[in-house]
TORMILO-571092 format. One record per residue: residue in one letter; x, y, z of N, C-alpha, C in turn. Coordinates in steps of 0.1 Angstrom, whole numbers, plus 5000, padded with zeros to 4 digits. Last residue first. Example, Ala and Ser with C-alpha at 12.3 -4.5 7.8 and 13.67 -1.06 7.14 Angstrom:
2
S512849785071513749895071512950005079 A513249435078512349555078513249675078 
! end
This chain:
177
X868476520965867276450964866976440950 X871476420985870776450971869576450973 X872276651016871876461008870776510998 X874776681037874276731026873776551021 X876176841064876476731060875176731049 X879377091069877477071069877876921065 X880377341087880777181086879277131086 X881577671086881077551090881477451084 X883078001098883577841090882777761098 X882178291089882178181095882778051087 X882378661091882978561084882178411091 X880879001091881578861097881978781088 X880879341092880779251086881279131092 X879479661098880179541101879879461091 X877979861083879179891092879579791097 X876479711060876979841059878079861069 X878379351054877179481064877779591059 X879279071039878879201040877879281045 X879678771049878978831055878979021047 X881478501045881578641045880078701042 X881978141051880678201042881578381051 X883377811041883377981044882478061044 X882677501047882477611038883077711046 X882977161041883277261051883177351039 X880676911037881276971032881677071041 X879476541023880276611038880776761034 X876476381014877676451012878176531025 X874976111000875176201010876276221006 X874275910983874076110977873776170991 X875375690985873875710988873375850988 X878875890999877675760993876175780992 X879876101004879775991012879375831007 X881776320989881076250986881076110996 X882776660997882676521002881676490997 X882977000987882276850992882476730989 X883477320997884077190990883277030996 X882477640992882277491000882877360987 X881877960999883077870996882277751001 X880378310997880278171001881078090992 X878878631008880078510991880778441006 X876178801011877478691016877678661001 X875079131022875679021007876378941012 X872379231042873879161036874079161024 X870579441059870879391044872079361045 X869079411092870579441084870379371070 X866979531114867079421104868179531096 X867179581154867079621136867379491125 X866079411172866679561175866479641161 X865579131165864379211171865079371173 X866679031130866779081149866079161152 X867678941102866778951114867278961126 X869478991077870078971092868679011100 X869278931043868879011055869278941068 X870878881010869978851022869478991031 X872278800983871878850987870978841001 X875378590971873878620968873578770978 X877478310958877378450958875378520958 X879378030960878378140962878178270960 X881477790943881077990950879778050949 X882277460946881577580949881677720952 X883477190939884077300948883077440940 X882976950922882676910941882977080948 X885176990900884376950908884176980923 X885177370899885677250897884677150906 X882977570905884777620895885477470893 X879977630903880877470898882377520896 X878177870916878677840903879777700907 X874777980928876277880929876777870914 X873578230945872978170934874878110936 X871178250975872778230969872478200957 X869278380996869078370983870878340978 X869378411033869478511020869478391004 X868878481065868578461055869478461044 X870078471099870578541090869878451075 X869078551133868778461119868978571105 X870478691161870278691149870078561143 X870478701188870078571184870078571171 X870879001195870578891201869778791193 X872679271193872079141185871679041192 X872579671198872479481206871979421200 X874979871190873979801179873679661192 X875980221198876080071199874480031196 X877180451173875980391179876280251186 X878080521144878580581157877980541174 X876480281132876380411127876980501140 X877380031152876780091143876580211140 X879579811172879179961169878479981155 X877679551188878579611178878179731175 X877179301215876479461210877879501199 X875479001215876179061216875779231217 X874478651221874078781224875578901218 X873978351201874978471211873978611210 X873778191181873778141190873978271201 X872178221146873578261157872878251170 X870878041124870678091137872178091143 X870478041086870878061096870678091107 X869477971057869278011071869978001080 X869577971021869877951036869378031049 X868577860987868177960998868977901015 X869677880957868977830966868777930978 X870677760922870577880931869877750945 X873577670901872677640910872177780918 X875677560875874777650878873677620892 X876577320859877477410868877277520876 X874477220848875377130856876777180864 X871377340862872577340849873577250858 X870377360885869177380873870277380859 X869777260912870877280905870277280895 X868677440946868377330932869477370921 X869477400979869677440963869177330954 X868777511011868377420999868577490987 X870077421046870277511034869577471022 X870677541079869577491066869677541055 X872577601104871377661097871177531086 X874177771135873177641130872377691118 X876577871156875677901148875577771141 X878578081180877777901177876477911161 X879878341177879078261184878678131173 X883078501192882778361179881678301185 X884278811192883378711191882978621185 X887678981195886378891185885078811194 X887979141214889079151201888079081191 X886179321235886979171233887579191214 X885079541260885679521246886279381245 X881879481278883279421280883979451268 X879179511279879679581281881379601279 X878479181273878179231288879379371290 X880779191244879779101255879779141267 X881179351214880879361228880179281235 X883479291185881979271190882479331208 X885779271168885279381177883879441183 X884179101145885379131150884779251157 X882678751146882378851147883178981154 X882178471130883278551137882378681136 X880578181137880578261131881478391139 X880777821134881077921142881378071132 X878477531129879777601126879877731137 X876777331106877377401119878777431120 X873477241086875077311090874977351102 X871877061066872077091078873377101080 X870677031032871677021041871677091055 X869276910997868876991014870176931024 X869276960965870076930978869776960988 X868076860936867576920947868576890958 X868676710913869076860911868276910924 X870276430900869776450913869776570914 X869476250870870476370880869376400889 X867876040866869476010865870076070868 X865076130865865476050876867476030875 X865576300841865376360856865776280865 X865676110822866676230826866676330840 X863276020824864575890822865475990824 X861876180815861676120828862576090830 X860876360791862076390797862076310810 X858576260781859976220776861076260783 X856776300806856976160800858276160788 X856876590806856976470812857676340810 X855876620777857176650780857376570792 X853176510778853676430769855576460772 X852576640795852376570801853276490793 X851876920787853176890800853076760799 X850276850759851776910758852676880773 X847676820778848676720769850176730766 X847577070794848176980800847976850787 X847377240768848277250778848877130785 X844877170760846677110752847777150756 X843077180776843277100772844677060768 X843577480777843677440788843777270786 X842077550754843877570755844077480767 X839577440755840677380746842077410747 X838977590778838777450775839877360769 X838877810758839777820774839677650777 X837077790738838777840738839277780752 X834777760748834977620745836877660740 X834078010763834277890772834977750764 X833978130738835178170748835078060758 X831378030732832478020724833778040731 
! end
């Protein structure tokens, strides 16, 4: 008897997805709600240390990957990565902090303030083989429409650390799926 329930829910389960499927098709294919993008750019880092040396800023090279799904028409979340290019050392808790190579993660959810112009706002972490850092970045990006649901966009992204924090300005290039 419990075998022929589970059967049968399991049955009108997938009738019910399938039947939704099939009505909502014609609306899926018409918006494009997945974006994957490759970025670059340069990330600031104020009153960093290289090879012992005080310097006013550090600006290392940085590369990352990004994917949102847009699940409203002014609403989106997603996820980035990031690789910084550089070695450094920053003061931490009274402490000097050595980063080398950091990949910086984190989870953004997006809001639409006008067309094509984007705010981020989310949560992450700062990998590094020395210590791992909790962030918050809030994120800016304006985009370019290329065609064929490519897109061109420069962003800002801010960084909040407990004892430091950065900034960077990239230049990603972006295509619908």
């Amino acid at each position: 008897m419990i075998k022929n329930i589970i059967l049968f829910g399991f049955t009108l389960c997938l009738t019910i997805s399938s039947y939704a499927q099939e009505a909502n098709k014609e609306e899926v294919e018409e918006v494009k709600q997945h974006k994957l993008a490759l970025v670059f750019g340069y990330t600031h880092i104020p009153a960093a240390f290289i090879d012992g040396h005080s310097r006013e800023s550090v600006y290392a090279p940085t590369i990352g990957l990004d994917y949102f799904y847009q699940f409203t028409k002014k609403w989106g979340i997603g996820a980035v990565i990031d690789l910084e290019f550089a070695n450094y050392t920053v003061d931490f808790n009274t402490e000097e902090l050595e980063r080398e190579r950091p990949v910086i993660t984190g989870v953004l959810v997006g809001y639409e303030l006008a067309p094509r112009w984007v705010f981020l706002l989310g949560p992450g972490v700062e990998f590094e083989k020395n210590k791992n850092i909790f962030i918050v970045r809030a994120s800016t990006e304006y985009e370019l429409e290329l065609g064929n649901d490519w897109g061109l966009f420069p962003a800002v992204n801010y960084d909040f650390k407990k004892e430091y924090s950065t900034w960077s300005i990239n230049l990603g290039v972006s295509k619908m799926l």
